[in-house]
LUMKOL-259017 format. One record per residue: residue in one letter; x, y, z of N, C-alpha, C in turn. Coordinates in steps of 0.2 Angstrom, whole numbers, padded with zeros to 4 digits, always signed. Example, Ala and Ser with C-alpha at 12.3 -4.5 7.8 and 13.67 -1.06 7.14 Angstrom:
2
a+0066-0028+0039+0062-0022+0039+0066-0016+0039/s+0064-0011+0035+0068-0005+0036+0064+0000+0039/
! end
This chain:
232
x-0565+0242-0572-0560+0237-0571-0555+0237-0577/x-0548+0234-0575-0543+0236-0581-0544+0229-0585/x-0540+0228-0590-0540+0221-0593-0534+0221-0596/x-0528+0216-0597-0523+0213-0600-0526+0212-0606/x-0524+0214-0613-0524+0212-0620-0519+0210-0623/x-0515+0204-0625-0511+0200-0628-0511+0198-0634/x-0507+0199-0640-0509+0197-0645-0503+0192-0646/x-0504+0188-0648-0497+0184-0652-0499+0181-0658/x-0495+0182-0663-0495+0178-0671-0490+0175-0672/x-0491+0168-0676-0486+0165-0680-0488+0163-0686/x-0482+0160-0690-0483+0157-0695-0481+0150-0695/x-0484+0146-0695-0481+0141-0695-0478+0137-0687/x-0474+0138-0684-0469+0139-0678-0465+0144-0678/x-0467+0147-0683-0462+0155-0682-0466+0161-0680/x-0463+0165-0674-0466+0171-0672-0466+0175-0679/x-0472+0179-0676-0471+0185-0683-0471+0191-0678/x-0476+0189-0673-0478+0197-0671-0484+0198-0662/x-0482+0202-0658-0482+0202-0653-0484+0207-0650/x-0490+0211-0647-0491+0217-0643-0495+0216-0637/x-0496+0221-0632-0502+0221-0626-0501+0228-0625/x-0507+0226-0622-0511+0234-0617-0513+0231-0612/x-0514+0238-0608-0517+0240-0602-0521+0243-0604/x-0530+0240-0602-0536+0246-0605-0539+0246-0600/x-0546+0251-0598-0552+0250-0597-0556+0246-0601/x-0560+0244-0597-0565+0240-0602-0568+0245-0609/x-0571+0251-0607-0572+0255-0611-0570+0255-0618/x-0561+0253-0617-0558+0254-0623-0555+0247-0624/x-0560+0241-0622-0556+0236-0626-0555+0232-0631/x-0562+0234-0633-0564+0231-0641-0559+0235-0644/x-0558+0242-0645-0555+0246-0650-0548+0243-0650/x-0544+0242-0643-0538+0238-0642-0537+0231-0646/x-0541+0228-0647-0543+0221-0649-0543+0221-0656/x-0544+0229-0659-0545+0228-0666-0537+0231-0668/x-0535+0236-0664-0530+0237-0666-0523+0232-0666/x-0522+0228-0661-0517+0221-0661-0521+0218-0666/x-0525+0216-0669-0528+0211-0673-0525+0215-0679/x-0524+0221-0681-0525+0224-0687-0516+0224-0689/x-0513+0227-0683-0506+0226-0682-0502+0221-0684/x-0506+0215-0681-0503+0208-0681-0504+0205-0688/x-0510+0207-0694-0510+0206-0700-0506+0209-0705/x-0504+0214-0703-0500+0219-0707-0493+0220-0705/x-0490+0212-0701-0484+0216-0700-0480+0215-0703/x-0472+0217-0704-0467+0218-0712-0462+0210-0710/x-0465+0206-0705-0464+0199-0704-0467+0193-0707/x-0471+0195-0710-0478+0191-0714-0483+0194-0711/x-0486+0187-0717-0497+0186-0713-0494+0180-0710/x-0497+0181-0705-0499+0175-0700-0504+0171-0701/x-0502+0162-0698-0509+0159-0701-0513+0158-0694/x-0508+0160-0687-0515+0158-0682-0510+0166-0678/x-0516+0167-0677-0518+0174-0673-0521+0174-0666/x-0518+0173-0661-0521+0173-0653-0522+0180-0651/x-0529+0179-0648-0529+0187-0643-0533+0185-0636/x-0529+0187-0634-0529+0184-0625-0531+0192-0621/x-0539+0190-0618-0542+0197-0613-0541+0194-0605/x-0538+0197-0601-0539+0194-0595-0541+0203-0588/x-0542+0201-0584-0543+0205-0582-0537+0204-0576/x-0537+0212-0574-0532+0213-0570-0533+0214-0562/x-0529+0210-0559-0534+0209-0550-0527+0212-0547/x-0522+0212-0549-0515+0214-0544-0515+0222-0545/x-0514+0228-0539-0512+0233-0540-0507+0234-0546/x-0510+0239-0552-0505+0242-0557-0499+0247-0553/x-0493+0243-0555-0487+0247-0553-0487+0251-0559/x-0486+0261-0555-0483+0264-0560-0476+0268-0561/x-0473+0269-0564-0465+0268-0566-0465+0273-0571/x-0460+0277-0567-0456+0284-0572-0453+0281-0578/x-0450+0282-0582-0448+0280-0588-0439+0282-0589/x-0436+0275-0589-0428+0277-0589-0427+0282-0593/x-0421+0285-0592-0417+0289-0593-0415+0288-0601/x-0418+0290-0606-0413+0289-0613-0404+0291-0615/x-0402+0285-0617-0396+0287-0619-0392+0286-0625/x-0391+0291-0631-0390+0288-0638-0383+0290-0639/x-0378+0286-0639-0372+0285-0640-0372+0287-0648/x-0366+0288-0650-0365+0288-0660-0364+0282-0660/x-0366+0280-0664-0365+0274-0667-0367+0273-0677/x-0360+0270-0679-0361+0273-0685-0362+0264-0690/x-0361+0256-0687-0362+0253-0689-0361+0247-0683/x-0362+0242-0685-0363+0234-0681-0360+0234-0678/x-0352+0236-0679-0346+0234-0676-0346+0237-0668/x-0347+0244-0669-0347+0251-0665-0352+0249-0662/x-0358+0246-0663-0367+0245-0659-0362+0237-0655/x-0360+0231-0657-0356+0227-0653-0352+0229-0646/x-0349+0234-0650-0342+0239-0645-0347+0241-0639/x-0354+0244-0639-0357+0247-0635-0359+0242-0629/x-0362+0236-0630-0363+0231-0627-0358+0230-0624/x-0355+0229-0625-0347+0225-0622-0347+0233-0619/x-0347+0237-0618-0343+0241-0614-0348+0242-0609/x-0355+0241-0609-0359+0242-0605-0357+0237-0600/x-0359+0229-0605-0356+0221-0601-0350+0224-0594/x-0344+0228-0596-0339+0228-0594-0340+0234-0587/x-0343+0238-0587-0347+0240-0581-0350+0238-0578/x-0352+0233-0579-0357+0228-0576-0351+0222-0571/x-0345+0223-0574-0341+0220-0571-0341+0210-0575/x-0345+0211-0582-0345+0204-0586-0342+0204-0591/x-0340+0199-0593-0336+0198-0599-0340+0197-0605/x-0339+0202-0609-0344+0201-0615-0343+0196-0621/x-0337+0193-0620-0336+0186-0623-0340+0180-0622/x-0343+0180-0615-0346+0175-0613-0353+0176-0615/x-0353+0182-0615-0362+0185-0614-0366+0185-0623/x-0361+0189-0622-0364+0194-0632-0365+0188-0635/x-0363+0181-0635-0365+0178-0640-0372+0174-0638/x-0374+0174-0634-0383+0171-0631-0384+0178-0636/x-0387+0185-0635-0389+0189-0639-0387+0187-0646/x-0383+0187-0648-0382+0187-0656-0384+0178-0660/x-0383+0174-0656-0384+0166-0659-0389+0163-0657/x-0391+0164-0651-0398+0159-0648-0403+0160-0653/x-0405+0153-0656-0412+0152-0659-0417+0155-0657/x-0421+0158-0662-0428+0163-0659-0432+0160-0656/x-0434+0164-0649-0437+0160-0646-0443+0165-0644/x-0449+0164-0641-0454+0170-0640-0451+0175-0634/x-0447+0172-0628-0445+0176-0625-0438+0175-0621/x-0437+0180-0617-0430+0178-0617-0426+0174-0614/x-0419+0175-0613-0414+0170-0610-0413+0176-0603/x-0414+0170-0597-0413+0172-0591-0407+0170-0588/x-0402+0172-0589-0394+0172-0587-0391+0174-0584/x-0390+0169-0577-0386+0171-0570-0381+0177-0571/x-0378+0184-0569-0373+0186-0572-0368+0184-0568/x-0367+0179-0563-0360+0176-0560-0360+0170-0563/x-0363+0164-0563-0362+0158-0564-0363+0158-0573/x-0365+0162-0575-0368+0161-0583-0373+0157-0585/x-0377+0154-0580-0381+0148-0581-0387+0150-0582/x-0390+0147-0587-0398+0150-0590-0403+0147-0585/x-0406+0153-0586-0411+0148-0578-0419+0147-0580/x-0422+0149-0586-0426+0147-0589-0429+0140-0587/x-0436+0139-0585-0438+0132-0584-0439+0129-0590/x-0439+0133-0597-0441+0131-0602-0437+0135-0609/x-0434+0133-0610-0426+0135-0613-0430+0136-0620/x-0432+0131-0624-0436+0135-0629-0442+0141-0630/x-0445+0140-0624-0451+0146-0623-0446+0153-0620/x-0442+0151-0617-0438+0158-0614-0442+0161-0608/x-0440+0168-0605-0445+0172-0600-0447+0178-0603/x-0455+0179-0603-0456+0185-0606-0457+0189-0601/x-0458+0196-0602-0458+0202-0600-0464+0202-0601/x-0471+0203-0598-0478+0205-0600-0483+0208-0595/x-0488+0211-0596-0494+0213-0594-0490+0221-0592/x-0488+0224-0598-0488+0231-0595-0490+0236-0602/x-0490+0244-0600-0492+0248-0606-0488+0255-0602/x-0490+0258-0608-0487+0265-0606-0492+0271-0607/x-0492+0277-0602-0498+0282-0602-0497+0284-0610/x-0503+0284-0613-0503+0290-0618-0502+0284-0625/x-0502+0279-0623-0503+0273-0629-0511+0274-0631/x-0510+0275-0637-0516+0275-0641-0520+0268-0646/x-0515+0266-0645-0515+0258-0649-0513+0259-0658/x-0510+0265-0659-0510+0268-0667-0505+0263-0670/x-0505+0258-0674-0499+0254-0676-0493+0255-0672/x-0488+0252-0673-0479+0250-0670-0475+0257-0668/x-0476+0256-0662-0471+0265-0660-0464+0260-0655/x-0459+0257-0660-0454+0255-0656-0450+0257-0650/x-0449+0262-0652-0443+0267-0645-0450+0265-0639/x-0457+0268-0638-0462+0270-0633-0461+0261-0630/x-0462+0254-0635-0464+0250-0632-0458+0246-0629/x-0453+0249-0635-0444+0246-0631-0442+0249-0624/x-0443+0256-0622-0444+0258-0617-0446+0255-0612/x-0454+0257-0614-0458+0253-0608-0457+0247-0605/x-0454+0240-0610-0451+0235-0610-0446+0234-0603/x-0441+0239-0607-0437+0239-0604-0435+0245-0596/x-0442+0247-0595-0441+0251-0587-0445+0246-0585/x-0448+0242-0586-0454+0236-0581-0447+0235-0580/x-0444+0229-0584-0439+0224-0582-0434+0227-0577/x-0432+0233-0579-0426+0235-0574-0427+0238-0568/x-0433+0239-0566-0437+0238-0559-0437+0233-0555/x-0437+0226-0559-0437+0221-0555-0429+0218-0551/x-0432+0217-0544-0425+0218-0539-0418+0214-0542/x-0421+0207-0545-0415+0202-0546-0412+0203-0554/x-0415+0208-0559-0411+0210-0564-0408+0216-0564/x-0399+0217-0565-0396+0218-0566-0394+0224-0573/x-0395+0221-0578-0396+0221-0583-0400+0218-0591/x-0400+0222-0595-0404+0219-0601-0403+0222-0608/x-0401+0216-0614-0398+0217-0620-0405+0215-0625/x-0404+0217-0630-0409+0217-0636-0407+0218-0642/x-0410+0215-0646-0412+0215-0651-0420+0213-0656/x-0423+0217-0660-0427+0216-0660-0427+0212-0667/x-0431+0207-0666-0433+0201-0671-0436+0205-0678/x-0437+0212-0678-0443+0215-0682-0438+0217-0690/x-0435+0214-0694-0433+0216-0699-0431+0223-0704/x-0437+0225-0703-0436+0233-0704-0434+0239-0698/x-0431+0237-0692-0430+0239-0685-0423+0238-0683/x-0417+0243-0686-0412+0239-0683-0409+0243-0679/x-0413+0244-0673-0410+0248-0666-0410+0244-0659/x-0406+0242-0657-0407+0239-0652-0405+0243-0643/x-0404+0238-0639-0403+0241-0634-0397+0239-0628/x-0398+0241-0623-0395+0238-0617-0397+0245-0611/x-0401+0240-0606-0405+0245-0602-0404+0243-0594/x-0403+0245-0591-0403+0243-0582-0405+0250-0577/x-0405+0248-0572-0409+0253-0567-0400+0253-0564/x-0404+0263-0563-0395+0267-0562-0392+0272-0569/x-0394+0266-0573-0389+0268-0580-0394+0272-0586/x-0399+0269-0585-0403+0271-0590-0404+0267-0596/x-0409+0269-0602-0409+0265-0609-0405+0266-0614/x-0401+0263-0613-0396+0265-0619-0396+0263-0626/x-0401+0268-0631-0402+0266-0639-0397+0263-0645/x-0395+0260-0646-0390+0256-0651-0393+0256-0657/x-0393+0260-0662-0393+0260-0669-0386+0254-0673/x-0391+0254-0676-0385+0248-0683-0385+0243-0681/x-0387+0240-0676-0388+0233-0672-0387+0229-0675/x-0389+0228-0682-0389+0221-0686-0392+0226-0693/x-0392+0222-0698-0390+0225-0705-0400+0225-0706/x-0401+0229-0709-0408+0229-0712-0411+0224-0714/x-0417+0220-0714-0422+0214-0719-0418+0208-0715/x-0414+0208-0710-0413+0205-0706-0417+0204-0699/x-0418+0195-0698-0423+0195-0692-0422+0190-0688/x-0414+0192-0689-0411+0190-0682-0413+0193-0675/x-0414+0191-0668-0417+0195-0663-0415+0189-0658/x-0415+0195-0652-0414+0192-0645-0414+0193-0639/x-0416+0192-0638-0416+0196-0628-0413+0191-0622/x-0409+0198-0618-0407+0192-0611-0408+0199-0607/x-0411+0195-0601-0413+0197-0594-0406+0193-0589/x-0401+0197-0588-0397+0196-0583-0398+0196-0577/x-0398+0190-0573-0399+0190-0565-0394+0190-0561/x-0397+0192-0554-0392+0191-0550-0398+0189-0545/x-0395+0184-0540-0398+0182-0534-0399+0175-0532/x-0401+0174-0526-0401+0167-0526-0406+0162-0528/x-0407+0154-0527-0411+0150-0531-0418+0154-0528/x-0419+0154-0521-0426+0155-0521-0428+0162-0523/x-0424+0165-0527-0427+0171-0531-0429+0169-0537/x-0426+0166-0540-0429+0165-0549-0436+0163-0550/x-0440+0161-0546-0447+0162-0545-0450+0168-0547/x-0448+0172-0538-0448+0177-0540-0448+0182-0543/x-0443+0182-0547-0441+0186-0552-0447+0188-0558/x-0446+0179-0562-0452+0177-0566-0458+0180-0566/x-0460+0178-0559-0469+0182-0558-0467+0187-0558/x-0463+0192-0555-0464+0199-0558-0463+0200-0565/x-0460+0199-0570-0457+0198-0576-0463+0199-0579/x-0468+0193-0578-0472+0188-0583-0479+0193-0580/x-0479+0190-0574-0488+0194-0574-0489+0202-0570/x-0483+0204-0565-0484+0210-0564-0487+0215-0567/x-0491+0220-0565-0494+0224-0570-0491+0232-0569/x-0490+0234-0575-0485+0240-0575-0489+0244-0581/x-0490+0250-0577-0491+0257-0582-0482+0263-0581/x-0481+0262-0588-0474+0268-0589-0475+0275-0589/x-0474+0279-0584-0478+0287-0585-0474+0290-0594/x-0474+0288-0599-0470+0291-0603-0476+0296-0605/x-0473+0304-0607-0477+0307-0608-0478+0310-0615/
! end
């Protein structure tokens, strides 16, 4: 049997730090020490409460090729902004409207769910936001933080799913400043320079399209679907 692994750290009210797998049981202790060890030593802080959440997995695991990588030049913030907006504008959106939910919305654990016609956040829970979770990638060995492997993976679950469009990022992680914008069609597009070093500004939005009785929908794929990334 497989099992969901979840780690989540804060300090205070503030996230510090955040992973999961897909294991066999075989290998879940070790998974439980490795998020445990990761989530102490991350360059966010120490954390004063530590969750590690084991569940088991009962819904057929979706498995998923791994998008298409794409690294544009990009030589500082302005250039890595420029990338987003050009992306937004294929998308047929106005990056004026959009880019500022990524760059200002207060940190939240997960992200902003944003109609791309109407603009409207569709979040049940505006401070919790919607997370992306229960997935892992082939060949994860649980060895400390492999950003690109987890930003990836992330990011081809979510673009599988039918009612997103699109997806922008920035990681909350201070020492990390490469961010993205990723959709199914287009591939993962890597953005270097994102935001300036020792900064922990961070954001995510999941672009939707489709009607009310999708946004259910959507979230349960998002939140509990289970996905393995074939990255090799």
């Amino acid at each position: 049997m497989a099992f969901s692994i979840k780690m989540r750290a804060e300090k205070g009210s503030r996230h510090v730090s955040g992973a999961e797998r897909i294991v066999e049981r075989a290998q879940a202790a070790a998974a439980l020490e490795a998020l445990a060890r990761r989530a102490l030593e991350h360059p966010n802080g120490e954390p004063d409460t530590l969750t590690l959440t084991v569940r088991a997995i009962t819904l057929p695991i979706l498995h998923l090729p791994p998008l298409p990588v794409l690294e544009p030049a990009v030589r500082d913030a302005a250039a890595a902004r420029a990338v987003l907006a050009a992306e937004l504008r294929r998308l047929g959106l106005d990056p004026e409207r959009v880019l500022p939910l990524l760059y200002n919305v207060r940190p939240m654990r997960g992200a902003v769910l944003l109609h791309a016609d109407s603009l409207q956040r569709l979040e049940p829970d505006q401070a919790r936001g919607v997370r992306a979770t229960c997935m892992d990638y082939v060949g994860n060995d649980g060895g400390g933080k492999r950003h690109m492997q987890e930003a990836l993976c992330l990011a081809t679950k979510v673009a599988h799913c039918p009612w997103i469009i699109g997806e922008l990022c920035i990681s909350d992680d201070p020492d990390y400043t490469i961010g993205y914008f990723a959709a199914r069609g287009r591939g993962y597009v890597r953005i270097p320079h994102i935001k300036e070093r020792g900064s922990e500004q961070g954001g995510r939005v999941f672009l939707f399209r489709g009607g009310a009785d999708d946004v259910p929908r959507c979230i349960d794929y998002l939140e509990r679907q289970p996905v393995m990334v074939e990255l090799r």
